[in-house]
PAVO-522309 format. One record per residue: residue in three letters; residue number from 1; y negated, z negated, x negated of N, C-alpha, C in turn. Coordinates in steps of 0.05 Angstrom, whole numbers, plus 5000, padded with zeros to 4 digits. Each point is the difference from the previous one (the first is absolute). Last residue first. Layout:
{code:ALA, pos:NUM, nv:Y, nw:Z, nu:X, cav:Y, caw:Z, cau:X, cv:Y, cw:Z, cu:X} .
...
//
This chain:
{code:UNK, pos:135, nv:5345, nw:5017, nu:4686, cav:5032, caw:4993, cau:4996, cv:5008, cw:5015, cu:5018} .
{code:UNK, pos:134, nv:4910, nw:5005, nu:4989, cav:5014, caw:5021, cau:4991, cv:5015, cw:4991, cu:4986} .
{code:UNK, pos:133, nv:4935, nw:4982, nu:5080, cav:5010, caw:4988, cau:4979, cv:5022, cw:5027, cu:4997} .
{code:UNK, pos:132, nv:4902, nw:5024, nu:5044, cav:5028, caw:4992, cau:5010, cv:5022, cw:4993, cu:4967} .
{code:UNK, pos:131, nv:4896, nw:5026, nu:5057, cav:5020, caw:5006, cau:4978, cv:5024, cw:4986, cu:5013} .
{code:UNK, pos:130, nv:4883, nw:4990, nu:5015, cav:5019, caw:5028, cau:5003, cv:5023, cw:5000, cu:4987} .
{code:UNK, pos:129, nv:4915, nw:4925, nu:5035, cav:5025, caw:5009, cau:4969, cv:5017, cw:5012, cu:5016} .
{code:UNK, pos:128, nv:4896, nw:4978, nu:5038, cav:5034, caw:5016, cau:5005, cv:5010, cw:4997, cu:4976} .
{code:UNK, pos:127, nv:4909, nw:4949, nu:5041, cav:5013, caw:5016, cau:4984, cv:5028, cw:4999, cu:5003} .
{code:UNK, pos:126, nv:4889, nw:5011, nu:5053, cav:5028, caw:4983, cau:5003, cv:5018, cw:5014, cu:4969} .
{code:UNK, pos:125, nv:4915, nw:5026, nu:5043, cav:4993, caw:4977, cau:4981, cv:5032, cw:4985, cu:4990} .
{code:UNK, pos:124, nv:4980, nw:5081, nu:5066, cav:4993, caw:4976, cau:5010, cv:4999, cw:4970, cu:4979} .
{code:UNK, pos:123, nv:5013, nw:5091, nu:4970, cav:4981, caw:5004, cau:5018, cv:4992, cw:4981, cu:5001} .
{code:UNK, pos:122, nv:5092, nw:4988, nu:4938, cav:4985, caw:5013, cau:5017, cv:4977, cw:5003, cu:5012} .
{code:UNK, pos:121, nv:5047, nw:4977, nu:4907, cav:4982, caw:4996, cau:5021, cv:4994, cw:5015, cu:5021} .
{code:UNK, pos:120, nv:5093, nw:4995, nu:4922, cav:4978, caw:5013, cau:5017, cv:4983, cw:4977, cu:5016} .
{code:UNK, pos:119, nv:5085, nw:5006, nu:4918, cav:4981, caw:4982, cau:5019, cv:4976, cw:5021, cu:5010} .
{code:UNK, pos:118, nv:5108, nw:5014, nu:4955, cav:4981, caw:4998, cau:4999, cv:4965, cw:4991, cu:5018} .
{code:UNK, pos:117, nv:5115, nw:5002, nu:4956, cav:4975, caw:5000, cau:5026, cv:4987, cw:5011, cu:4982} .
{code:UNK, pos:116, nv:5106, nw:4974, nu:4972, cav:4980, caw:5022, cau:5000, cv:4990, cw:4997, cu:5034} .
{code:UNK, pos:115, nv:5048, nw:4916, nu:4937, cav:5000, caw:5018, cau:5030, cv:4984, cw:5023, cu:4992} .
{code:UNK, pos:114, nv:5030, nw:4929, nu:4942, cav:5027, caw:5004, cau:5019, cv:4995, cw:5020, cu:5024} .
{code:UNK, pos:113, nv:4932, nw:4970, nu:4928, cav:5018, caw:4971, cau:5022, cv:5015, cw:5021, cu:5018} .
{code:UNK, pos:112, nv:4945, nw:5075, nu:4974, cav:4993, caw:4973, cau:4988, cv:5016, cw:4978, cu:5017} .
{code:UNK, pos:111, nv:4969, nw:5112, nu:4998, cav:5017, caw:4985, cau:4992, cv:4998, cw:4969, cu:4993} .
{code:UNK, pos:110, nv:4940, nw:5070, nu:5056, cav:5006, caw:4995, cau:4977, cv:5026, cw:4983, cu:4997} .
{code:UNK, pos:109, nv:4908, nw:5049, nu:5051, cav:5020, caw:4994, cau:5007, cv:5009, cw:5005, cu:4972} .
{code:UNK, pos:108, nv:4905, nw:4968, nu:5015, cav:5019, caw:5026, cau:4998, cv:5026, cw:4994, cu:4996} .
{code:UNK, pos:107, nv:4916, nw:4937, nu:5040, cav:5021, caw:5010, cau:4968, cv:5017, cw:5022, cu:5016} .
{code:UNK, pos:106, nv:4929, nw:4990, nu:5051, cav:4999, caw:4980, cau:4985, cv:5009, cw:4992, cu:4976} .
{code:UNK, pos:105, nv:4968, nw:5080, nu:5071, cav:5008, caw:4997, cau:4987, cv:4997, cw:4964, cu:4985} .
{code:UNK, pos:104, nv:4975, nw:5051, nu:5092, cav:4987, caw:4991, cau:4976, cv:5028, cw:4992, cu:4985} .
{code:UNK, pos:103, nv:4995, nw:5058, nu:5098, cav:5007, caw:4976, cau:4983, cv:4992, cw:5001, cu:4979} .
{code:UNK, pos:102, nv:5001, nw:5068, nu:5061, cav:4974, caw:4990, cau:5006, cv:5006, cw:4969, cu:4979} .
{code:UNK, pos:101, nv:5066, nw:5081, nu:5020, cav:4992, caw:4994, cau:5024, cv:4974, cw:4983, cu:4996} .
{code:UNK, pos:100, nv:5045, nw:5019, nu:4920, cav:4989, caw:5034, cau:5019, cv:4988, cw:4992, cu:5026} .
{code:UNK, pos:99, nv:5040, nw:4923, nu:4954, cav:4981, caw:5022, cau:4985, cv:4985, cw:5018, cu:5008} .
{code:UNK, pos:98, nv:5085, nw:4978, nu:5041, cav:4974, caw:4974, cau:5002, cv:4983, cw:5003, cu:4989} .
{code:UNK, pos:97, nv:5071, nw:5061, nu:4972, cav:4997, caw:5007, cau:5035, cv:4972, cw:4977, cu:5001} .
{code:UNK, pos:96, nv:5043, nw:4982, nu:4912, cav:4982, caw:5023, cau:5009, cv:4992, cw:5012, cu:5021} .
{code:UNK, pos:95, nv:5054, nw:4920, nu:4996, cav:4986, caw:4996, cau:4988, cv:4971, cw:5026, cu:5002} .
{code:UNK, pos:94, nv:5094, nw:5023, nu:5033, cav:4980, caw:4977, cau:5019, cv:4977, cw:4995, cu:4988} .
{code:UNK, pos:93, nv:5055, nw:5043, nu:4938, cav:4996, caw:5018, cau:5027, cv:4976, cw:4985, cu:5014} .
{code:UNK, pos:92, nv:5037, nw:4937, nu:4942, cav:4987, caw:5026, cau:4988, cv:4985, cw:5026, cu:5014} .
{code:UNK, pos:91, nv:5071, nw:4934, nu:5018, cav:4975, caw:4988, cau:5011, cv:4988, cw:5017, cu:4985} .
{code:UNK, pos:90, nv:5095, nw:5000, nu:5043, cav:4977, caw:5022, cau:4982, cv:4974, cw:4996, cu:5002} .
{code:UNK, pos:89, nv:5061, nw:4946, nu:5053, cav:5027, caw:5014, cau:4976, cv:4986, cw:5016, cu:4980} .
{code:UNK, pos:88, nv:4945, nw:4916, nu:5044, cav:5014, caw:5029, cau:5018, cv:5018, cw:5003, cu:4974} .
{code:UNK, pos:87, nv:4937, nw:4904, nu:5028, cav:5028, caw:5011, cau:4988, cv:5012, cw:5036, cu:5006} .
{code:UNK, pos:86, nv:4894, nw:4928, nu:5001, cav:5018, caw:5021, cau:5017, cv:5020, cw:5018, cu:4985} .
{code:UNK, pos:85, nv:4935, nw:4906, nu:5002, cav:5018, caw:5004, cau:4984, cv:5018, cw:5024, cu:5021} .
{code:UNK, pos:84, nv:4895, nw:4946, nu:5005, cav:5033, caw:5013, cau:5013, cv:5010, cw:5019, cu:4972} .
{code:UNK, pos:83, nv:4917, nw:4918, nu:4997, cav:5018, caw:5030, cau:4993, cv:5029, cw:5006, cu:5015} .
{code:UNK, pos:82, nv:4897, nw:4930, nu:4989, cav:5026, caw:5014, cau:5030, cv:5003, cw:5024, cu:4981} .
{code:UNK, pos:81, nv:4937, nw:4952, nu:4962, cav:5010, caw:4974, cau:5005, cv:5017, cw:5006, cu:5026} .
{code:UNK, pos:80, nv:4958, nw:5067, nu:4937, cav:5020, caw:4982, cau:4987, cv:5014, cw:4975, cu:5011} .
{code:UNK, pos:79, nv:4950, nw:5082, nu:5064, cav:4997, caw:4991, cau:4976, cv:5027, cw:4989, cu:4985} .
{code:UNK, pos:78, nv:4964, nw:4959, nu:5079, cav:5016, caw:5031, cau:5000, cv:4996, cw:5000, cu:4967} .
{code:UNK, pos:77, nv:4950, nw:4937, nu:5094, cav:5020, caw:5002, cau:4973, cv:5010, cw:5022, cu:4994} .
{code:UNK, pos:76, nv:4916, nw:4945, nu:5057, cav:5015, caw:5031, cau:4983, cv:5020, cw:4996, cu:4990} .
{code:UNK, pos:75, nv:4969, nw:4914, nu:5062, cav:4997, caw:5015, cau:4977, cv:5012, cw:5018, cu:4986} .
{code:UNK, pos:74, nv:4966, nw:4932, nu:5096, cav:5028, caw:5021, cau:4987, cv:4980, cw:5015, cu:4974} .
{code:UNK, pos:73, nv:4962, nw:4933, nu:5067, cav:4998, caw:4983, cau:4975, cv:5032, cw:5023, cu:4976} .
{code:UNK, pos:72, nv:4913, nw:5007, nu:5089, cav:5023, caw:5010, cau:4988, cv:5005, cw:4990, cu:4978} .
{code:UNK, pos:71, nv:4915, nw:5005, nu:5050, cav:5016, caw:4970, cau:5000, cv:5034, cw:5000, cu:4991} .
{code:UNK, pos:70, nv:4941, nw:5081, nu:5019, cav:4992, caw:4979, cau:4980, cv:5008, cw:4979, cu:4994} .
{code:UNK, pos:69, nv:5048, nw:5090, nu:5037, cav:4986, caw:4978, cau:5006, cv:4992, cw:4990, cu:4984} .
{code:UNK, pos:68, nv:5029, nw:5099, nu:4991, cav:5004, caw:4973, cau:4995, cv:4981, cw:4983, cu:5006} .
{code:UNK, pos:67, nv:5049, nw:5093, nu:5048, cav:4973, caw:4986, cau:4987, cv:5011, cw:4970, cu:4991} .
{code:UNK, pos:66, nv:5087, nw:5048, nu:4999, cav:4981, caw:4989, cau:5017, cv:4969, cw:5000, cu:4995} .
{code:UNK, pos:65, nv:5078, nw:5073, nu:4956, cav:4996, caw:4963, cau:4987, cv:4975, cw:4998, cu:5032} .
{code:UNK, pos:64, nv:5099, nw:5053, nu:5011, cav:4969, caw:5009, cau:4988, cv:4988, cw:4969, cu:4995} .
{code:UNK, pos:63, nv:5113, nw:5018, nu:4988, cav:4970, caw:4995, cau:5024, cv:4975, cw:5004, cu:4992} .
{code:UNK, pos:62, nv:5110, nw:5003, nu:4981, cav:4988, caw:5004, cau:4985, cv:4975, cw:5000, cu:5035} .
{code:UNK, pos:61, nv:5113, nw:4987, nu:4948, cav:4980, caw:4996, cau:5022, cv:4973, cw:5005, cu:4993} .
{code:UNK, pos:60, nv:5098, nw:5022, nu:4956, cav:4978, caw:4986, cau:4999, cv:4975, cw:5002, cu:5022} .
{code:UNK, pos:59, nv:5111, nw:5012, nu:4961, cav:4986, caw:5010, cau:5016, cv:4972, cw:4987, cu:4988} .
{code:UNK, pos:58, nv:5099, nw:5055, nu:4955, cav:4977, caw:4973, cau:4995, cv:4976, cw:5006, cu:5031} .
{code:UNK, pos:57, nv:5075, nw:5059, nu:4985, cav:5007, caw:4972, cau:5015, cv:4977, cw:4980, cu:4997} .
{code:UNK, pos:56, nv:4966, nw:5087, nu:4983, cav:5035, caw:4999, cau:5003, cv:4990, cw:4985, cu:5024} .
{code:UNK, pos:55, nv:4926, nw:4991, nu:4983, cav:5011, caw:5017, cau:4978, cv:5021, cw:4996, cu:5002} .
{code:UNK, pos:54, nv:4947, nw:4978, nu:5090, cav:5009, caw:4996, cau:4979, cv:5007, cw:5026, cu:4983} .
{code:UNK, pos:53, nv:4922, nw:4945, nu:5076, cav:5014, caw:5010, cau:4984, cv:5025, cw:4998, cu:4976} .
{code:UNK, pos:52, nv:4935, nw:4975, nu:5099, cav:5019, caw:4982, cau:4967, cv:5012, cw:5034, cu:4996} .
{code:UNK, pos:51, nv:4899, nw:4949, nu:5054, cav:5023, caw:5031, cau:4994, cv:5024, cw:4986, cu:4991} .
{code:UNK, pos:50, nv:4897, nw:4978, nu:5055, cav:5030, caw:4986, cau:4983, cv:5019, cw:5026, cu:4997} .
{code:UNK, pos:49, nv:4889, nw:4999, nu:5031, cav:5026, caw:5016, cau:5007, cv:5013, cw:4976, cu:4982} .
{code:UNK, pos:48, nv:4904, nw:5009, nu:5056, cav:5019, caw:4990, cau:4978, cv:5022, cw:5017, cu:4998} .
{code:UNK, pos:47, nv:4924, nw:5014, nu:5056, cav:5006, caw:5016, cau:4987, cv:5014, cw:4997, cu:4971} .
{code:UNK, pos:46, nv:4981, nw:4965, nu:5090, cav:4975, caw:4994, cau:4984, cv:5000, cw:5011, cu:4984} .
{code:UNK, pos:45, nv:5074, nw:4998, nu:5057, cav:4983, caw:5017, cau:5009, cv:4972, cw:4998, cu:4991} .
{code:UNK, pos:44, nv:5099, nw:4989, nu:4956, cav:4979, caw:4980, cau:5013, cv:4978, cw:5025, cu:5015} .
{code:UNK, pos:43, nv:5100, nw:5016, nu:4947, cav:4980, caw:5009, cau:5000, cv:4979, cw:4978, cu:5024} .
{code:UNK, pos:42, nv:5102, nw:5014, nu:4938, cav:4981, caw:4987, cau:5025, cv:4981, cw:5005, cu:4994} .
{code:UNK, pos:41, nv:5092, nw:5033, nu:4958, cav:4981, caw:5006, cau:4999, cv:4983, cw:4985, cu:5028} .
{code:UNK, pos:40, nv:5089, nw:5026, nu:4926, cav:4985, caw:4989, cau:5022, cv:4972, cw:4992, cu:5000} .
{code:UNK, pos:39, nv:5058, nw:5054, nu:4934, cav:5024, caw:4978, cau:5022, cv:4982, cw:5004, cu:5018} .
{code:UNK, pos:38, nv:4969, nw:5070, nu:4924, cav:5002, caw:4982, cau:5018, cv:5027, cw:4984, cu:5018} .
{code:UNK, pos:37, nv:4993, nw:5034, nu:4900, cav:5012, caw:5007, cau:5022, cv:4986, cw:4984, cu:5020} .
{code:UNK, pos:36, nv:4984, nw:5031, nu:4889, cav:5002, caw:4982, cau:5021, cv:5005, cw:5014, cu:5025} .
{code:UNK, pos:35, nv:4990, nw:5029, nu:4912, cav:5020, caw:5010, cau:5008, cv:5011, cw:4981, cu:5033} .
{code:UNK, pos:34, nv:4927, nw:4985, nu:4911, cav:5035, caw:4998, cau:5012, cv:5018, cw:5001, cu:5009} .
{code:UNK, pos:33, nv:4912, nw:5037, nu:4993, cav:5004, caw:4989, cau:4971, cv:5023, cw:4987, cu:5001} .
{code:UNK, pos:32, nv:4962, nw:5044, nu:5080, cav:5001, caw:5013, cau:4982, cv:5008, cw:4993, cu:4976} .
{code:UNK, pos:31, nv:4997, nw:4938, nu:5071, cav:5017, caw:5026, cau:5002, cv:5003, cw:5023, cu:4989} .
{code:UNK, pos:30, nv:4941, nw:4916, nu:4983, cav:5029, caw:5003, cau:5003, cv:5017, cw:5020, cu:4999} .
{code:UNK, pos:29, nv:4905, nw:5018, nu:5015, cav:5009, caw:4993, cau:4971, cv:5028, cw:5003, cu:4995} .
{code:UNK, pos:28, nv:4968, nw:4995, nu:5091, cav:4999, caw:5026, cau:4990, cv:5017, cw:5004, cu:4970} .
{code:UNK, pos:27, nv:4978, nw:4919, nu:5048, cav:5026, caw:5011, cau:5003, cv:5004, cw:5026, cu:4996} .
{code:UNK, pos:26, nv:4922, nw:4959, nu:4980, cav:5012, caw:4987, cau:4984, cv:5040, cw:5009, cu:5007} .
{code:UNK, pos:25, nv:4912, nw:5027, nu:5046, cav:4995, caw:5018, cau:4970, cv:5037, cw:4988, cu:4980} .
{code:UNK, pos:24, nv:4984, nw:4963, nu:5093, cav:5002, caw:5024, cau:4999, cv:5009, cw:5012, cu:4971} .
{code:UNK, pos:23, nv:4962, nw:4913, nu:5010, cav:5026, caw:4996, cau:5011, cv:5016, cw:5033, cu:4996} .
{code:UNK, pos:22, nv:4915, nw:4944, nu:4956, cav:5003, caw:5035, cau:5010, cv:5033, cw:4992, cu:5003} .
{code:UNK, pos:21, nv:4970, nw:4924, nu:4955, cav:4970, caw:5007, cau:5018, cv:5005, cw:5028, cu:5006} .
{code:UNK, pos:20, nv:5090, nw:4924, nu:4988, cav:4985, caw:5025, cau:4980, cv:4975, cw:5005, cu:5029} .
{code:UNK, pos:19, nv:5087, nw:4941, nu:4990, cav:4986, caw:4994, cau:5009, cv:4972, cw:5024, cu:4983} .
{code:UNK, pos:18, nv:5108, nw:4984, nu:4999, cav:4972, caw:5003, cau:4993, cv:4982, cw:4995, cu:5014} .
{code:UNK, pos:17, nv:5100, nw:4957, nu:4994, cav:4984, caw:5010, cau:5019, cv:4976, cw:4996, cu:4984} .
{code:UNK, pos:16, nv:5119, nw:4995, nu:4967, cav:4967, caw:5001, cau:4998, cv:4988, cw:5020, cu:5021} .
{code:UNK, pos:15, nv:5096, nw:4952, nu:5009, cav:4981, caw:5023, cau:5003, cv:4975, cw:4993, cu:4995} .
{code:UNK, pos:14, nv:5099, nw:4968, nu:4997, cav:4975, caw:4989, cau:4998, cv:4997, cw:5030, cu:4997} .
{code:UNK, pos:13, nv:5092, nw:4953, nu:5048, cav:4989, caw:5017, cau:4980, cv:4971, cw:4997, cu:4998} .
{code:UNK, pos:12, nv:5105, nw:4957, nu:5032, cav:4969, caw:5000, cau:5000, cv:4988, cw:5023, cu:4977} .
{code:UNK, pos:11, nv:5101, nw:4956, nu:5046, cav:4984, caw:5025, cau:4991, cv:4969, cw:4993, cu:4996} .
{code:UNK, pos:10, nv:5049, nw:4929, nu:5036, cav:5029, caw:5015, cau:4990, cv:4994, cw:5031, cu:4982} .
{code:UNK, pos:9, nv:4954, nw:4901, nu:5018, cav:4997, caw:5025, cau:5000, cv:5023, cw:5013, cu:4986} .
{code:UNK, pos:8, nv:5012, nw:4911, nu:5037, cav:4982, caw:5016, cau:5032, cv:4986, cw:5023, cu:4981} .
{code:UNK, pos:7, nv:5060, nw:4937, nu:4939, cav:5011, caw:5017, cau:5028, cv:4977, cw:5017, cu:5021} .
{code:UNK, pos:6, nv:4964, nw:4955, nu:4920, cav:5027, caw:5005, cau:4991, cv:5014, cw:5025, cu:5017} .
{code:UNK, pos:5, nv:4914, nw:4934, nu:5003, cav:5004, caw:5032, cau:5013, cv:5026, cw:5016, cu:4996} .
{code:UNK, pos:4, nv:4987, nw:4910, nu:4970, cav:5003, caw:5002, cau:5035, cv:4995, cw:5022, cu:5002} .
{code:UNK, pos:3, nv:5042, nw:4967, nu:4910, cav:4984, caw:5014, cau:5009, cv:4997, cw:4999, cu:5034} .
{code:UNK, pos:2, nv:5064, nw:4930, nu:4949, cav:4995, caw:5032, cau:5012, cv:4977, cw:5009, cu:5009} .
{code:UNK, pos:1, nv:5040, nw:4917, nu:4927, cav:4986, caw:5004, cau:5025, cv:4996, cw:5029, cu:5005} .
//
């Protein structure tokens, strides 16, 4: 039996969307600890904004967090239960650039299963494995 998405995706791609309480402070970070690029950019006249950014090729979208309603049933995540996984040719460099820019250290970059990383927290609670396999 054939997949029914089989044919109607001929390309697709996924983009993690943050969701962070300082939209600003947080594309600041980016761009200092990655090397991020604005793409795009909407702005609301209430003083939302939507962005996407990218590292290279990798993109990621990103928005300030809403007052939270009471009747809201959305829950935090970041941490251990959301890790991006960011591949460069010199995660060491990168690793220490994130550092300098405001990142927490998690493990220190290292050798292990085929890959040299290492894991950062950023600001917004979120975590980075920095590296890249080393076949």
């Amino acid at each position: 039996m054939k997949n029914s998405t089989e044919n109607t995706l001929i390309a697709a791609s996924l983009a993690p969307w943050f969701t962070v309480n300082n939209g600003k402070k947080a594309i600041k970070f980016y761009t200092a600890a990655f090397g991020a690029v604005e793409k795009y950019r909407m702005e609301s006249p209430d003083g939302g904004m939507v962005v996407k950014l990218a590292i290279a090729d990798a993109e990621f979208w990103l928005s300030a967090e809403k007052e939270e309603k009471e009747d809201s049933n959305t829950q935090a995540l970041g941490g251990n239960s959301i890790r991006m996984i960011l591949t460069v040719p010199n995660p060491d460099a990168l690793f220490e650039q994130a550092l300098q820019a405001g990142a927490l250290e998690v493990f220190p970059i290292g050798e292990e299963h085929g890959w040299r990383l290492g894991t950062l927290e950023d600001p917004f609670g979120l975590h980075w494995e920095i590296g890249h396999p080393l076949l």
